[in-house]
C-alpha positions in Angstrom: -146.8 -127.6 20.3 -145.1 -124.5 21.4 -142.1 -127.0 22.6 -142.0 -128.5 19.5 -141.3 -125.4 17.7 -138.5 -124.4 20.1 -136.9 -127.6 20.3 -136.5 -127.0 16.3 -136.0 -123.6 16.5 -132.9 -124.9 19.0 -131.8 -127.2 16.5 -131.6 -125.2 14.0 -129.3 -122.6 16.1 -127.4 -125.3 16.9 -126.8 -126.7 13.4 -126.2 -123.5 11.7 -123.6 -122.7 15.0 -122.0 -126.0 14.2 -122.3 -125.2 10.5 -120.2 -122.0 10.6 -117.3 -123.4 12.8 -116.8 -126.1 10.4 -117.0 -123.4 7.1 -114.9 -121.5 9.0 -112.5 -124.0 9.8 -112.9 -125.9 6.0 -111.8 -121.7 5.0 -108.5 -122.4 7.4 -107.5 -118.4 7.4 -104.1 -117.5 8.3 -103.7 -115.8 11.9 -101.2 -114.2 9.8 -100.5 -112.7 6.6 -97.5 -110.7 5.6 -98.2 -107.6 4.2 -96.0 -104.8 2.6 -93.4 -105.8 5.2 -96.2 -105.5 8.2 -97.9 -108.5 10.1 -101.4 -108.6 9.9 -103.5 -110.6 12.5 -106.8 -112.5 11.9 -109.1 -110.1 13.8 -112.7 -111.9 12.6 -113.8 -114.3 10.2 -117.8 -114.9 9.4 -119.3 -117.1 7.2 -122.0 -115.4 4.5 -125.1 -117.2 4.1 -127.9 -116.9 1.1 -131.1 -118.5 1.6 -129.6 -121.1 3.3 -126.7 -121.3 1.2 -123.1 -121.3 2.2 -121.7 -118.6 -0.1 -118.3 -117.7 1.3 -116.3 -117.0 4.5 -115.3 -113.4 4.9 -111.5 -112.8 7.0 -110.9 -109.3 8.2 -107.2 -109.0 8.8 -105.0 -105.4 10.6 -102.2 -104.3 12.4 -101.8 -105.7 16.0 -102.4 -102.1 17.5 -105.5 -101.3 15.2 -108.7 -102.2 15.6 -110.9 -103.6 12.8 -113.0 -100.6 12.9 -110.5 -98.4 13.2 -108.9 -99.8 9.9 -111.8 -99.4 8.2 -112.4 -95.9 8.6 -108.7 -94.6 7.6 -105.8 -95.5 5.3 -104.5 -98.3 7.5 -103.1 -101.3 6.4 -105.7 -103.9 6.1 -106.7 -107.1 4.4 -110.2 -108.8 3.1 -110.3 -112.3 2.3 -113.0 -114.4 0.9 -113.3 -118.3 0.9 -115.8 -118.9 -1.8 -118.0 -122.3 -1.1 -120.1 -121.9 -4.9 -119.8 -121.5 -8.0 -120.8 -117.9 -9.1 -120.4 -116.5 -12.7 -118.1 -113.2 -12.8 -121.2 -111.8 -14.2 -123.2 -111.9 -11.0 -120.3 -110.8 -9.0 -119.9 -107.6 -11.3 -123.3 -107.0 -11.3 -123.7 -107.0 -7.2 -120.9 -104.9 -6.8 -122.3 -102.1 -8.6 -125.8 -102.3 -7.3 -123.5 -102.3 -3.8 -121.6 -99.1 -4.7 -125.0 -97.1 -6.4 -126.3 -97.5 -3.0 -123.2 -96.5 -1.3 -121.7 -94.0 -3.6 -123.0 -90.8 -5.0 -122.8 -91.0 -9.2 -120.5 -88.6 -9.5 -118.0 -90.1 -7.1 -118.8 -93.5 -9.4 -118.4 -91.7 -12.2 -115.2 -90.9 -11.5 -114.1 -94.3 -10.2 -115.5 -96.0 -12.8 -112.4 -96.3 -15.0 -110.7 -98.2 -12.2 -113.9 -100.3 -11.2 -113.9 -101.6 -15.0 -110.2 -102.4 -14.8 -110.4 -104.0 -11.5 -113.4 -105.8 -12.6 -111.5 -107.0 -15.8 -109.5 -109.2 -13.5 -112.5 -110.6 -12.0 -113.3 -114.8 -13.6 -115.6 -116.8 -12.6 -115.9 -118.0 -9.3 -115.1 -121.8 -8.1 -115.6 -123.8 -5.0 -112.7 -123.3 -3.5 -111.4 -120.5 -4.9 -110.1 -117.5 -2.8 -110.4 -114.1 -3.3 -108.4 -111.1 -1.1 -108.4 -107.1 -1.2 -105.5 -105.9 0.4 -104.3 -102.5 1.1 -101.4 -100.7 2.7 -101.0 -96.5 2.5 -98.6 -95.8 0.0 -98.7 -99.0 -1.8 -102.6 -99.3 -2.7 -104.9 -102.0 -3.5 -104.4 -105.2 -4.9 -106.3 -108.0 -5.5 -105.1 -111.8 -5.6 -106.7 -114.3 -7.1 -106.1 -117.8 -5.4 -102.6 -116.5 -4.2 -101.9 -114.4 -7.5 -101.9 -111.1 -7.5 -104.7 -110.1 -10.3 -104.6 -106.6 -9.6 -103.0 -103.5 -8.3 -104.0 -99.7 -8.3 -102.1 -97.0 -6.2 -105.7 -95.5 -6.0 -106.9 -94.8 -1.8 -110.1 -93.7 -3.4 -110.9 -96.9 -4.8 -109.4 -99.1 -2.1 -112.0 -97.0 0.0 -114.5 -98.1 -1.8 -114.4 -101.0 -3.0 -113.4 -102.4 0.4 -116.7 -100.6 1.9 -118.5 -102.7 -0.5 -118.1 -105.1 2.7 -116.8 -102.8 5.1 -118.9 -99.8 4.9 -122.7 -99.1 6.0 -124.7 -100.1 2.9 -123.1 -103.1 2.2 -123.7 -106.4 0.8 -124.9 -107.7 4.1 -125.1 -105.4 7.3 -124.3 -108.6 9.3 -121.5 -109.8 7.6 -120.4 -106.3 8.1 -120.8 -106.1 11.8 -119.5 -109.5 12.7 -116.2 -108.2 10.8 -115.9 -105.2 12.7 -116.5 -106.3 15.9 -114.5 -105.6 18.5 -113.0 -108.4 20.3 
């Protein structure tokens, strides 16, 4: 018995191994992306998973000299894109990003983001297999969102680029594994 269950404990591994290489290669992330007259290079990629649902693949993107970590924790030029593999209603998207920052984020510090949340938020529609989502920042020329190539969205705001990026970036995320896989060094 004991056999059996590792045997399918193996497959499993296996499968869900197997699974992320081909999300990850159905995502097909750039090794680069031009930036604000930088190169960025592919550092990770990582494929989110829901109770056993495929949601999206994450790419973390920085300088060649800078580390993901390192790009993280300062005003470094940096990119986050998302490979969405579901539908998912704006709505619910909203809706965990705030729970996200409330446990992140003192209220005061929301309180005075929120204006630029809501705005940034505005841009947000709902959410299609297929669809692609990326948070890009670069000192001096802020944040910006684009929306399947588009840009949807631009603030010269480092405090909300900060945050909004440590919705995925930062401890107290949406998923702590996402998060570390990221990060990691390489």
């Amino acid at each position: 018995m004991r056999r059996l269950v590792l045997l399918l404990l193996l497959s499993i591994a296996t499968t869900s191994h197997a699974n992320s290489a081909d999300r990850l290669r159905e995502a097909a992330f750039a090794e680069r992306q031009q930036q604000a007259g930088t190169t960025l290079e592919r550092k990770n990629q990582a494929l989110l998973t829901y109770l056993w649902a495929d949601v999206y693949s994450a790419a973390y993107y920085t300088e060649a000299g800078t580390s993901p970590q390192q790009a993280s924790g300062q005003k470094a030029n940096q990119r986050l894109e998302l490979y969405y593999y579901r539908d998912i209603a704006r709505t619910d998207v909203i809706k965990a990003a705030w729970v996200t920052l409330e446990r992140q984020h003192p209220a005061a510090r929301l309180d005075a983001l929120r204006p630029m949340i809501d705005a940034l938020h505005a841009s947000f529609r709902d959410i299609r297999p297929g669809d692609r989502y990326a948070l890009s920042y670069a000192p001096g020329a802020g944040l910006s969102l684009e929306i399947n190539g588009s840009r949807a969205f631009h603030s010269d705001s480092d405090e909300l680029a900060s945050a909004y990026l440590g919705i995925w970036l930062a401890p107290n995320g949406l998923s702590d594994e996402l998060r570390e896989q990221l990060l990691a060094e390489r």
